[in-house]
N, C-alpha and C positions, 0 to 999 in steps of 0.2 A: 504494500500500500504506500503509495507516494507521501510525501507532506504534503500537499495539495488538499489530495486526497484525505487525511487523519485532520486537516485542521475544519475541510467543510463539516465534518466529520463529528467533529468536538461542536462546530458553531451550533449543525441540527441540535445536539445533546441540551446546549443552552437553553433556544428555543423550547426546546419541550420542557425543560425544567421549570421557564418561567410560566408556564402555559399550564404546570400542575401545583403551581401555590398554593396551599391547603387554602380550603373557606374556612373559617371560623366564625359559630357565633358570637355575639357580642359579650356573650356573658363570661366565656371563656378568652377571647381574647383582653377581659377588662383582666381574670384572673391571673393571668400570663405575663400582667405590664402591658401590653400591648398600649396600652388606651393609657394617659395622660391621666392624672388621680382627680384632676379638676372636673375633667371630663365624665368621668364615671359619678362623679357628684352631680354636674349637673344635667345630666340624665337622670337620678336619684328623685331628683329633685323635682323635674320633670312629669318625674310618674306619680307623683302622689296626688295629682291633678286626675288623672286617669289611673288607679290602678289595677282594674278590671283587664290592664291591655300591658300590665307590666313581665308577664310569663311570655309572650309572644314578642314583645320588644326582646329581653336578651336572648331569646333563640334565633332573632334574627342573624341572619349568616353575611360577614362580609366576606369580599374577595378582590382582587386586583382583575382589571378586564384590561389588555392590552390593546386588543382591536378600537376601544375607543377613538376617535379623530380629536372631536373639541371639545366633549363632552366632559364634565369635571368627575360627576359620578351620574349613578341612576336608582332606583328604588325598581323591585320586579314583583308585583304582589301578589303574583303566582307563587312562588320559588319564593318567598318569604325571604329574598335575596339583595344588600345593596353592595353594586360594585364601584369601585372606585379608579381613576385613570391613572397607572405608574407613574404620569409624570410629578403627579403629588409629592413623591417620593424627592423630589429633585429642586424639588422649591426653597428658596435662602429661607422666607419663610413658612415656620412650621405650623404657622395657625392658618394657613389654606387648607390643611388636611383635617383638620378638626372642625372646623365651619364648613366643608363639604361634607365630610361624615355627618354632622348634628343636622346640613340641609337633608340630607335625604333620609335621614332618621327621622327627621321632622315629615317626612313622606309615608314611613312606614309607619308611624306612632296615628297619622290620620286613618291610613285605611284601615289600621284595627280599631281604631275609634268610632269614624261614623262612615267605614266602607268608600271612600270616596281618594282618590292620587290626583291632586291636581294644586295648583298656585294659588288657589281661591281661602274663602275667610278660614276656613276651618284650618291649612296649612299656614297661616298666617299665626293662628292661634297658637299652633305647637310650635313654630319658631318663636316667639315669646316665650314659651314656656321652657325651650330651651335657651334662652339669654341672646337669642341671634335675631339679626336685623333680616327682616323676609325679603330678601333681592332673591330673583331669579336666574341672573348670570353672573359669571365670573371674568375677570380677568387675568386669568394664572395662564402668563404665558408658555412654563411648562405642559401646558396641557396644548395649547394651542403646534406646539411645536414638536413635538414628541414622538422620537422615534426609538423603537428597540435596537441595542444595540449589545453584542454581544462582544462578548472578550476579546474574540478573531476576527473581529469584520475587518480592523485595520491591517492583518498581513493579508487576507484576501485580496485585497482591493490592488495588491501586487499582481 
């Protein structure tokens, strides 16, 4: 096998590594560290407004979605699922990634409230209740920019 060969080789491996990053729900990535202690407060804090809907909030499952284009994150109210854009990861600042999570938390915390995923009063609500100002877009140019890039792309490019 050539190194040509071994390094496309290693790149596919990356690729799928980052394509199988466990989901976690919330409740166990709060358990883990994962999550920010302020954060897990005021989620807490959150739910005692609602907490008929607090069992279902930390079973919520996050995930990394790479396919993303510009999107920051998304709520899936199927799949009791919010995924988030890698390029969060890569932002000087770190409270873009906390204010995307708590938005679309604020998505998931609606439909198990009054059934309803949308921008309107009831989403409005649970961003106050979680301490965040109810904007609908972002400007995190990590996201807008964002490309996968693996460890080998730079000797490929040889």
């Amino acid at each position: 096998m050539s190194v040509l060969d071994r390094l496309k080789a290693q790149r596919a491996a990356d690729v799928k590594a980052v394509e199988h990053i466990p989901t976690l729900p919330l409740f166990i990535a709060s358990q883990e560290d994962k999550l920010p202690n302020d954060t897990i407060y005021i989620i807490r804090r959150a739910l005692e407004y609602h907490p008929y809907i607090a069992r279902r909030v930390w079973e919520t499952k996050v995930s990394w979605n790479r396919d993303f284009k510009r999107a920051a994150g998304m709520f899936s109210p199927r799949q009791s699922l919010i995924e988030l854009h890698p390029g969060l990861l890569q932002t000087k600042d770190k409270r873009h990634l906390t204010e995307t999570l708590l938005h679309e938390l604020a998505h998931a915390m609606q439909y198990y409230a009054y059934n309803k995923c949308d921008h309107k009063e009831t989403w409005r609500e649970m961003m106050y209740l979680l301490g965040q100002k109810p904007e609908r877009t972002h400007d995190i140019d990590e996201c807008k920019d964002y490309e996968f890039v693996s460890r080998f792309d730079n000797l490929l490019k040889n």
